[in-house]
VMD Tcl script that draws the C-alpha trace (Angstrom):
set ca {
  {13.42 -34.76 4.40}
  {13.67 -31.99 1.51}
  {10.81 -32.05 -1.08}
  {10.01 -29.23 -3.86}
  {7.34 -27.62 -4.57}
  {7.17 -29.15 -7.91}
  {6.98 -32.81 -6.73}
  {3.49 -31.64 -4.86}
  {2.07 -30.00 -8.47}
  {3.02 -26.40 -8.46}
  {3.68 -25.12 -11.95}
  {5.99 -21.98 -12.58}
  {4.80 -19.28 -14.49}
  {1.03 -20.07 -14.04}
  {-1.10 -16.67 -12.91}
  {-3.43 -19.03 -11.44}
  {-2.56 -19.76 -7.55}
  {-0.38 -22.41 -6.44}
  {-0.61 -22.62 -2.67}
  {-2.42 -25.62 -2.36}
  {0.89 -27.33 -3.86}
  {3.21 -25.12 -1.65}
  {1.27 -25.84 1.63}
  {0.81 -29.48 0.76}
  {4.61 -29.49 0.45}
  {4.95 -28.13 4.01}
  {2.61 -30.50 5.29}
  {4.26 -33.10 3.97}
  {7.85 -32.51 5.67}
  {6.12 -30.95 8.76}
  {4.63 -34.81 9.25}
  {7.26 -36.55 8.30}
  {9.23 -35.08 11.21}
  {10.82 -32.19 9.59}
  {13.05 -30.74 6.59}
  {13.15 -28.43 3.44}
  {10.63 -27.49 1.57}
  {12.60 -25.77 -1.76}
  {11.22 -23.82 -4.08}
  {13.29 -23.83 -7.62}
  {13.82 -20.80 -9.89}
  {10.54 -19.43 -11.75}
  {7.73 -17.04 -10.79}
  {4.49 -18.99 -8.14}
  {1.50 -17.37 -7.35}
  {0.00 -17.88 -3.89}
  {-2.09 -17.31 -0.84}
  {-0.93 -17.29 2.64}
  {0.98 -20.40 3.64}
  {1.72 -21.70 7.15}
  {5.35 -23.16 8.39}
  {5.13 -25.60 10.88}
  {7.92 -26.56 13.32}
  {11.09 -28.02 12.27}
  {10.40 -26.80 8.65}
  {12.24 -24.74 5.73}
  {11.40 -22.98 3.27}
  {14.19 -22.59 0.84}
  {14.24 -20.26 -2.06}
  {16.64 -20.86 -4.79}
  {18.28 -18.32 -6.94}
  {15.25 -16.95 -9.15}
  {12.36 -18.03 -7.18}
  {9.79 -15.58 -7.30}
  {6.66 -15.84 -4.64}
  {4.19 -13.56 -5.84}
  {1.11 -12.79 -3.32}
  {-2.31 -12.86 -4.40}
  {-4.22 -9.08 -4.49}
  {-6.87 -10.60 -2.86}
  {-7.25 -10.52 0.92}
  {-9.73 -13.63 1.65}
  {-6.91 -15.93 -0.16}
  {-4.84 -14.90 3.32}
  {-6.88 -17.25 6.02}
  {-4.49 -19.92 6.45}
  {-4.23 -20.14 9.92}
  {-7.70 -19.53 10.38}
  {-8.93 -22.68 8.32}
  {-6.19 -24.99 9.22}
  {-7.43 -28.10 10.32}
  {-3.77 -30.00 10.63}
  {-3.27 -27.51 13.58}
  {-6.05 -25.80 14.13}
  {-6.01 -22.62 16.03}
  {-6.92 -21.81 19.69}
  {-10.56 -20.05 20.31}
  {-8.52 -17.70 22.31}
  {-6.49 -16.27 19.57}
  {-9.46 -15.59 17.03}
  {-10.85 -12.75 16.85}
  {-13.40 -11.04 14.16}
  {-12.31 -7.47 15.06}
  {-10.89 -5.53 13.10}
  {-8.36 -2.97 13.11}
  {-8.66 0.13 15.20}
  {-6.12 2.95 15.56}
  {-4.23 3.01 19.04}
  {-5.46 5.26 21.83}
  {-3.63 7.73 24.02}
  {-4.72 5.37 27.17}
  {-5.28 1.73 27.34}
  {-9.07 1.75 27.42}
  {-9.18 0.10 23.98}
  {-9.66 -3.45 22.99}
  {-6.59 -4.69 20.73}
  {-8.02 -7.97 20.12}
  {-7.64 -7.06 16.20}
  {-4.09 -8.10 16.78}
  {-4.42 -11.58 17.74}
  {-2.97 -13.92 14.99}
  {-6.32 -15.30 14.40}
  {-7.76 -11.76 13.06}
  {-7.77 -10.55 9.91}
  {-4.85 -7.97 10.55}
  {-2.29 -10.73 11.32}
  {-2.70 -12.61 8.15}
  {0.48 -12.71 5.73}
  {1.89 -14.48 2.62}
  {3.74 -16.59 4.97}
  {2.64 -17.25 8.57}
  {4.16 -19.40 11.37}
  {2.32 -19.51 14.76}
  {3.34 -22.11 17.85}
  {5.98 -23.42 15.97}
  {9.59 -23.58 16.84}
  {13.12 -24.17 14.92}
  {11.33 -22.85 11.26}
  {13.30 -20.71 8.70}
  {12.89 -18.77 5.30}
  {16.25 -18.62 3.44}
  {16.96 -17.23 -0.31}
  {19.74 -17.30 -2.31}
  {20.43 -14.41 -4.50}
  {17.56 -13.55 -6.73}
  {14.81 -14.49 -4.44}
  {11.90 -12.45 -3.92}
  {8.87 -12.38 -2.02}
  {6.40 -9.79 -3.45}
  {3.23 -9.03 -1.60}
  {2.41 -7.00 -4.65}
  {0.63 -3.96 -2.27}
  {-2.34 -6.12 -1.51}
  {-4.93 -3.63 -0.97}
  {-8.14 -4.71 1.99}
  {-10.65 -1.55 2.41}
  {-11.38 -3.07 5.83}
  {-7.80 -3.30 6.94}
  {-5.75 -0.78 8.49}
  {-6.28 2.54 7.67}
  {-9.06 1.12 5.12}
  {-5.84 0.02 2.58}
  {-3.09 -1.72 3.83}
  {-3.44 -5.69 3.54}
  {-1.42 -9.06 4.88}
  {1.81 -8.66 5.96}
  {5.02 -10.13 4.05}
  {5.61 -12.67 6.69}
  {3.82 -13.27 10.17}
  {4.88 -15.01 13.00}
  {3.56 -14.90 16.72}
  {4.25 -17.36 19.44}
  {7.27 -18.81 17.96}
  {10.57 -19.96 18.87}
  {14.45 -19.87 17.06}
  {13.25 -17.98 14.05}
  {15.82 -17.95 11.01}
  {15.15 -15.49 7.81}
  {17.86 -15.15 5.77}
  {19.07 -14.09 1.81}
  {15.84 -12.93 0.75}
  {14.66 -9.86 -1.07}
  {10.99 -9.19 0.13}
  {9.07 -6.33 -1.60}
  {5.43 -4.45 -2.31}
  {3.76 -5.84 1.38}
  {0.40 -4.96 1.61}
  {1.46 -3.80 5.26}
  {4.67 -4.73 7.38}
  {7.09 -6.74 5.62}
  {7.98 -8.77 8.70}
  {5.20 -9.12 11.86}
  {6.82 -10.77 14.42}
  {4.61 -10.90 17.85}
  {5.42 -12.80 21.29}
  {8.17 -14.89 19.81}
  {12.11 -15.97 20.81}
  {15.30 -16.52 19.51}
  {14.78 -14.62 16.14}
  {17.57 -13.37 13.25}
  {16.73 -11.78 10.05}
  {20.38 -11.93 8.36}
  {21.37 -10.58 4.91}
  {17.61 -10.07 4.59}
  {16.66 -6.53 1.74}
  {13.63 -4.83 2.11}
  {12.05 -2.44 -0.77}
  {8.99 -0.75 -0.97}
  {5.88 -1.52 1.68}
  {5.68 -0.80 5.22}
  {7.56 -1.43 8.04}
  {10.75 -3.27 7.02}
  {10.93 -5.52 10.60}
  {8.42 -4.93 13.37}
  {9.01 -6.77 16.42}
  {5.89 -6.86 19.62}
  {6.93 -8.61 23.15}
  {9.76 -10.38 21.87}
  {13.26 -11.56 23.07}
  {16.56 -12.18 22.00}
  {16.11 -10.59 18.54}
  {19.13 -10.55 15.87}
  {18.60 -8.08 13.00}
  {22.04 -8.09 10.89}
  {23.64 -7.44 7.38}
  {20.01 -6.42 6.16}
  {18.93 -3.40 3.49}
  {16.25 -1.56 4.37}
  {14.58 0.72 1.42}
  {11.16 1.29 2.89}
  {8.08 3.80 2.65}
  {7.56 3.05 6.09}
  {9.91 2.55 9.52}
  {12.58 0.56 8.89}
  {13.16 -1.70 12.35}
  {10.18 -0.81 14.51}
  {8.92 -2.33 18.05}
  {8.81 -2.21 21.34}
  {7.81 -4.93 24.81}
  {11.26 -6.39 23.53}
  {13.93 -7.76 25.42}
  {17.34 -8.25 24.29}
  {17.84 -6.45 20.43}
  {20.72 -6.32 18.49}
  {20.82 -4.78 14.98}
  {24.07 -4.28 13.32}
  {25.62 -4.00 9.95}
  {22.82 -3.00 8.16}
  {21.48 0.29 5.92}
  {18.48 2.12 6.70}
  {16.36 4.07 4.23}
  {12.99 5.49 4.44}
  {10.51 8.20 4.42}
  {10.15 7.67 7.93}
  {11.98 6.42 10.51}
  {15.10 4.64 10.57}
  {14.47 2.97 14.07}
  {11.21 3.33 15.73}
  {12.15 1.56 18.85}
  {11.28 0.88 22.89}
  {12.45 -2.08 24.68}
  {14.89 -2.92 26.68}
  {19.00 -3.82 26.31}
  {18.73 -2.49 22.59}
  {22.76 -2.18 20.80}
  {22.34 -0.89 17.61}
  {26.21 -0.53 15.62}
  {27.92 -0.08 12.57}
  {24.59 1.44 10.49}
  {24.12 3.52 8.01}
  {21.10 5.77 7.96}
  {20.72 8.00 5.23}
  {17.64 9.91 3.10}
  {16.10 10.83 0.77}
  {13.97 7.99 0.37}
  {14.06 5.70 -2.66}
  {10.22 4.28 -1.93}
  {7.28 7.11 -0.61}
  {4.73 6.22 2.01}
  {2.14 4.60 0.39}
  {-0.75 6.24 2.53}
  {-0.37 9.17 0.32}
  {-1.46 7.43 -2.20}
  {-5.05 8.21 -3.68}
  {-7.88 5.68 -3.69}
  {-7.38 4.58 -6.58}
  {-3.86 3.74 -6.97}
  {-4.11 1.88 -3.72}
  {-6.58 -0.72 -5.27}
  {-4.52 -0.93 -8.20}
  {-1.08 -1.31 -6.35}
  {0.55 1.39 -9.27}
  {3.04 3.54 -8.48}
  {2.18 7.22 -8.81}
  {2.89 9.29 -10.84}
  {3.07 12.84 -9.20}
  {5.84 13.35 -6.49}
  {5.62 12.56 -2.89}
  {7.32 13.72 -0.06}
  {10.41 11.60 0.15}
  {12.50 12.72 3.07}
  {13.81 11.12 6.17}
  {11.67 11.55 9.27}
  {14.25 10.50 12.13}
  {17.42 8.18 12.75}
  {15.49 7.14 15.99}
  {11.99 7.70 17.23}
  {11.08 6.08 20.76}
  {8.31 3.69 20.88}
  {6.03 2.34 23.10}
  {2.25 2.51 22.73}
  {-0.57 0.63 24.27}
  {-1.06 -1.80 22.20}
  {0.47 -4.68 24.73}
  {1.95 -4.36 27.98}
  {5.16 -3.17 28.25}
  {6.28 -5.91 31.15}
  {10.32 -5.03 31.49}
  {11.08 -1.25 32.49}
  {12.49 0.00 28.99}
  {16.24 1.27 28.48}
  {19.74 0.69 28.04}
  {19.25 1.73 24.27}
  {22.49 2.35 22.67}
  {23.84 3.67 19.51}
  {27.10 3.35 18.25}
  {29.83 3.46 15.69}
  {27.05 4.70 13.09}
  {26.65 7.17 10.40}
  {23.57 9.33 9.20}
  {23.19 11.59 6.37}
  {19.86 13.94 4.90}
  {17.85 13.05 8.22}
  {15.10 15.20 9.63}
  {15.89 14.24 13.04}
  {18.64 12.76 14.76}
  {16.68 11.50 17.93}
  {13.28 12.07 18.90}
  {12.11 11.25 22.43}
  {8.97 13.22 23.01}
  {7.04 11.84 26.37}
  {5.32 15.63 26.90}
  {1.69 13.54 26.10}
  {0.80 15.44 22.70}
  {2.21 11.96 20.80}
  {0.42 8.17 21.28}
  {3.25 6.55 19.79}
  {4.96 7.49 23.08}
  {2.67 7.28 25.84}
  {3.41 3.98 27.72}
  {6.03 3.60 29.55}
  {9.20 5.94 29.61}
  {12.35 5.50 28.32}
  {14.88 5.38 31.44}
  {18.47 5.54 30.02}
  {19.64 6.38 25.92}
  {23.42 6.25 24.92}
  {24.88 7.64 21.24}
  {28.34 6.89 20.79}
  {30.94 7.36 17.98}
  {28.05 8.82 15.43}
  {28.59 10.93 12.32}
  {25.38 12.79 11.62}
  {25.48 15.87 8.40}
  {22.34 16.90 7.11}
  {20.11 17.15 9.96}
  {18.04 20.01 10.14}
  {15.49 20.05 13.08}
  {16.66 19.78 17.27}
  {16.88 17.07 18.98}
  {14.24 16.35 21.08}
  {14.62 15.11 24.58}
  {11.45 15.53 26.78}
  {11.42 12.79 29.35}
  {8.54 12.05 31.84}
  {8.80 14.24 35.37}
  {8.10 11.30 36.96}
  {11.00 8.86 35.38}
  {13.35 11.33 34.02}
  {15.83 10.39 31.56}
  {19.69 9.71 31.68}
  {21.06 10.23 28.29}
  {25.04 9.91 27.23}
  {26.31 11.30 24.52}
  {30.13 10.49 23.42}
  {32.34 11.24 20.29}
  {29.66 12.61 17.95}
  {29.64 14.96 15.58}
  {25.84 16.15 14.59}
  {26.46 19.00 11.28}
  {22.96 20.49 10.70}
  {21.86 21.55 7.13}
  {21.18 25.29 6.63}
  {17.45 26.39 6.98}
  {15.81 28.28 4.97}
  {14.21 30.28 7.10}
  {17.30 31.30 8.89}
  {15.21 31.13 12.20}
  {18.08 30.35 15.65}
  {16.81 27.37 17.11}
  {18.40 25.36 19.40}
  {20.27 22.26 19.29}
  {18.30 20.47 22.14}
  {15.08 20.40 23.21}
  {15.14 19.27 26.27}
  {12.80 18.60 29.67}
  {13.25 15.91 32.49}
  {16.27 14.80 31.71}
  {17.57 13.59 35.46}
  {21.28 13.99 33.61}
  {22.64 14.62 30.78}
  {26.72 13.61 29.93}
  {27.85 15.35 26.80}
  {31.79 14.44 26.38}
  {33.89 14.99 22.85}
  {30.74 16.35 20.95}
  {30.38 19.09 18.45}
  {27.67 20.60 16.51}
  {27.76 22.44 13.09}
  {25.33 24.41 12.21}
  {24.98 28.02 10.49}
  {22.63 29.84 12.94}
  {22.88 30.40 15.91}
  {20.78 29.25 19.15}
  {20.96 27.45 22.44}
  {22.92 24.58 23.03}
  {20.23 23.40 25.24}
  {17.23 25.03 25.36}
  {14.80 23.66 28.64}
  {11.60 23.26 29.33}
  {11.75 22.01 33.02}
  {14.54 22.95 35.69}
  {17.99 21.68 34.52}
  {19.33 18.30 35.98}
  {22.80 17.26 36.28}
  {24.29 18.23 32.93}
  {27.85 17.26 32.22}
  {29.78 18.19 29.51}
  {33.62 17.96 28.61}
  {35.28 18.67 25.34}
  {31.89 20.25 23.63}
  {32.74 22.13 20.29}
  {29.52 24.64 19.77}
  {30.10 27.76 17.91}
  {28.19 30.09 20.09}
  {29.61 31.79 23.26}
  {29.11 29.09 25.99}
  {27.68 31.67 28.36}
  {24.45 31.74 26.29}
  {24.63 27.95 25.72}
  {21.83 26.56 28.24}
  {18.05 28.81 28.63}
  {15.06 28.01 30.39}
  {12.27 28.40 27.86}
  {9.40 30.74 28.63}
  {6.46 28.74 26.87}
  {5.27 25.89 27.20}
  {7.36 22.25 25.02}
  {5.35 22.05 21.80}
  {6.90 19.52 19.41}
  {4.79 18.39 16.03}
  {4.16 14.80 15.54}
  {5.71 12.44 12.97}
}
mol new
graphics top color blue
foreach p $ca { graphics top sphere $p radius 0.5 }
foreach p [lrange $ca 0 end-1] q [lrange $ca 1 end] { graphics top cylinder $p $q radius 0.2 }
display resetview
């Protein structure tokens, strides 16, 4: 069955809301067994709406979904009475920033709570998709909650949990009050030729498996492909842009190829904006910082169980340029977005990095060190200012570490690896490092320090 929008009542152009004709729409195909719910060219104005198995939603060249600035329009799934929610994924709890330990309730994250809602929500559904031609846009128009997270940041772009062969595609989504895409305990999920501009987190994926992220643009104030309690992740083809970082990722059997990750950052973080311009969703005025944080930042917090021993992340055939940090992998306990489980193995291969300008950080955990490969890369670091020698590693537990056809540019001089526990098996063939290679490897005398981003 395919049915517009227009056929339920919706009227283009209107400022006043439309969703009652989009989700009546949904219903509509969702009952009659299944189909395409299109949406033609012109500029809607909705609340959340819910996709239901066996349903599409198909945005046509110049279809504009604009989310309303208020959060209470946003309780879709709560209030559905076609399919109504389980008792056991409510919740009335609210947001609360993640602990060091896992002596905190995370409740707030059920899909039933208020920091689950989005513009577009899916939840026990299976074979569903959002596809755009060019010119489509979903705009979440910075939705702005005081009780949400960090007391500003509103309904995600699109939210999905408990779902199965997800299909976004085309789309440009934009202004999110908080992640662009949400996507908890779900299967058999692609986001292909998907662009990304402004908000939060461009794709942030929570106990999933089999995840495809390809041909996507990512222009973000926040991380660009973020996650972790996955299984089975795959992002290729795509460009990565942010004022933080490129991936923050866990998980396990991650291949990431053929990306481009590059800074400054076209969009800022919005939590530095003020008060004000937060409830207003306007851009500000005065400058913000806009550089890079990291290519890739290891994940894995306790906000849900990490069930599948993470590792077997790979990097390859990539390219990064006007980065803060190449790889940061910091398990020393001074950083909560890293104090679940360890990461057990990390490969880079056939990466051109220029422009980085702080170590790389790898401080494994004593009790699960870290195997890390390292093969045809070339990491140039930008001069500092401060003309202080640092090294290019920062490294501790590391049970080995294979360095073959590598070289590192940089101006000063400093280790090559510079540790902060006894050595393990370090390997290296074909190493290009301007300093003498007796004075390559030290033991540090002080104790690993390393600032969190």
């Amino acid at each position: 069955m395919k049915i517009s929008v227009l056929d339920m009542g919706a009227v283009a152009g209107m400022r006043e809301l439309q969703t009652q004709a989009f989700q009546m729409a949904l219903d509509e195909v969702w009952q009659s067994g299944g189909g395409t719910v299109v949406v033609p060219a012109g500029e809607y104005h909705i609340g959340a709406i819910r996709l239901r198995s066996y349903t599409t939603l198909y945005l046509c060249a110049g279809a504009k979904i604009f989310g309303s600035r208020v959060p209470e329009d946003y309780y879709i799934l709560q209030n559905d009475t076609l399919e109504p929610l389980p008792d056991e994924m409510r919740t009335e709890k609210l947001y609360e920033r993640p602990p060091k330990d896992q002596k905190r309730d995370y409740s707030f994250m059920l899909p039933g709570g208020r920091w689950s809602n989005g513009l577009i929500r899916a939840c026990c559904a299976e074979n569903i998709a959002i596809i755009g031609e060019p010119g489509s846009v979903i705009d979440g128009r910075d939705c702005y909650d005081e009780v949400g997270e960090e007391s500003y940041r509103g309904p995600h772009g699109i939210s999905v949990h408990h779902c199965k062969n997800v299909y976004m595609s085309g789309y440009t989504i934009q202004n999110t009050g908080n992640w662009a895409h949400n996507i908890h305990s779900s299967q058999n999920i692609c986001c292909e030729g998907v662009t990304v501009l402004a908000g939060h987190d461009g794709v942030h994926f929570g106990n999933c498996e089999n995840i495809t992220v390809k041909d996507c643009e990512f222009y973000t104030g926040d991380d660009c492909v973020a996650g972790f309690a996955n299984v089975n992740t795959h992002v290729y083809r795509c460009v990565l842009n942010t004022a933080c970082s490129g991936l923050r990722l866990g998980g396990t059997n991650v291949l990431v190829e053929q990306c481009r990750f590059y800074g400054p950052a076209k969009y800022f973080f919005r939590g530095s904006l003020s008060v004000e311009e937060k409830k207003n969703g306007a851009a500000a005025n005065r400058p913000h910082r806009t550089n890079m944080l990291s290519v890739f930042t290891y994940y894995a917090d306790f906000s849900m169980p990490i069930p599948v021993k993470p590792g077997n992340i790979i990097i390859k055939d990539c390219t990064a340029d006007h980065v803060d940090r190449f790889l940061h992998y910091n398990y020393s306990g001074n950083e909560r977005w890293q104090a679940n489980k360890p990461l057990s193995s990390l490969m880079l291969e056939n990466i051109q990095a220029t422009g980085i300008s702080m170590p790389i950080t790898l401080y494994g955990s004593e009790q699960a060190p870290l195997d890390f490969t390292m093969k045809d890369v070339t990491v140039a670091f930008a001069d500092r200012e401060d003309g202080a020698s640092v090294p290019v590693f920062r490294v501790a537990h590391c049970r080995k570490m294979d360095l073959e056809r590598v070289s590192f540019i940089k101006n000063t001089d400093g280790d090559l690896i510079r540790s902060w526990s006894a050595p393990g098996d370090i390997r290296y063939q074909n190493v290009t490092y301007h300093v003498p290679q007796e004075k390559w490897f030290a033991l540090a005398d002080e104790p690993f320090v390393c600032k969190a981003i």
